[in-house]
C-alpha positions as CSV (number, residue, x, y, z in Angstrom):
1,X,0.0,0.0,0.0
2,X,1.2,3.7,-0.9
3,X,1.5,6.4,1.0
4,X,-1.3,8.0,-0.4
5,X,-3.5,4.9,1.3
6,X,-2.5,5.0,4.3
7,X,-3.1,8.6,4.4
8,X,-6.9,8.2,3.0
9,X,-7.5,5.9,5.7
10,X,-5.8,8.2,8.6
11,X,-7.8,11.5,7.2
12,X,-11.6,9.5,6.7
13,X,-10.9,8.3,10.5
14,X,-10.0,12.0,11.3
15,X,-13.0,13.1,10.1
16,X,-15.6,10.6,11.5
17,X,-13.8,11.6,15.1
18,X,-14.1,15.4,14.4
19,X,-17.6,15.6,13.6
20,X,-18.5,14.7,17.3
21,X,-16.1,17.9,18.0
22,X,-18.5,20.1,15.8
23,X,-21.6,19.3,17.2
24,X,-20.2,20.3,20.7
25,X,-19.3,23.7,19.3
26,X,-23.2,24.0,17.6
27,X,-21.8,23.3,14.1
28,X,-23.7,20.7,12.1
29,X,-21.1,18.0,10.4
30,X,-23.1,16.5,7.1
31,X,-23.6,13.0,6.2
32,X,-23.2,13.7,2.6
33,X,-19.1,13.5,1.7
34,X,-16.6,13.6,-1.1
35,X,-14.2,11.2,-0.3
36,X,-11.2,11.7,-2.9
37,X,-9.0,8.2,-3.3
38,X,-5.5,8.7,-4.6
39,X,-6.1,12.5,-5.3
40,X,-2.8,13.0,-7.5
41,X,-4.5,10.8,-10.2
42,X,-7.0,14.0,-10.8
43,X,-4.2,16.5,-10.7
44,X,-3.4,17.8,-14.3
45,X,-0.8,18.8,-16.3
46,X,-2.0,23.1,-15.0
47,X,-1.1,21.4,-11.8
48,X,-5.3,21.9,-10.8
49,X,-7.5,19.4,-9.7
50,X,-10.0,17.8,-11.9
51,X,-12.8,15.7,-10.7
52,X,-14.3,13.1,-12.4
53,X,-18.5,12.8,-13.1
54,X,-18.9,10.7,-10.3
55,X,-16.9,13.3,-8.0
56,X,-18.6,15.9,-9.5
57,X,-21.8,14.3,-8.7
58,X,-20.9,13.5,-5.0
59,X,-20.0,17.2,-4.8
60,X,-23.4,18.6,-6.1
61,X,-25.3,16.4,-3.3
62,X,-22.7,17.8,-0.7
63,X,-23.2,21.6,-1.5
64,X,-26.7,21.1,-2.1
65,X,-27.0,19.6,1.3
66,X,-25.0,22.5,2.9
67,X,-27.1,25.1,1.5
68,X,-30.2,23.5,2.9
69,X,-28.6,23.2,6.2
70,X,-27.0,26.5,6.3
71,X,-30.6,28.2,5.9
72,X,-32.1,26.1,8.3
73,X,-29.1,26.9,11.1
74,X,-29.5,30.6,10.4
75,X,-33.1,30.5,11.2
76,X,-32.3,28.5,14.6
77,X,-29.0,31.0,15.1
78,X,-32.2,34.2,14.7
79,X,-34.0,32.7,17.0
80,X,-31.6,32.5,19.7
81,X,-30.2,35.4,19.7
């Protein structure tokens, strides 16, 4: 296994332990994800990253996700204040 594995593995469990961090702080962690396996294959010769359909998809779901949830938060974040 790479390097790049073993760091995909390390950051997914990062971030399944830090959304229990969020919550405490009144941040709400999604469900939705992009998880990105071996990133450098989508890096291009302009040295950007490129996403695939499927990544692009997953992406789309995510942000639509986060716009729902941001409106909704703002309206609880009114209301308490």
């Amino acid at each position: 296994m790479s390097n790049d594995g073993l760091l995909l593995f390390g950051g997914v469990r990062a971030v399944v332990n830090l959304k229990n961090d969020l919550v405490y702080f009144k941040n709400m962690p999604l469900a939705e994800t992009v998880n990105v396996p071996v990133y450098s294959q989508f890096i291009k010769d302009d040295g950007r990253f490129h996403g695939d359909e499927h990544l692009e998809k997953l992406a789309h779901i995510m942000l639509t996700q986060l716009a729902r949830w941001a409106k909704g938060m703002k309206a609880i974040r009114e209301d308490e204040a």
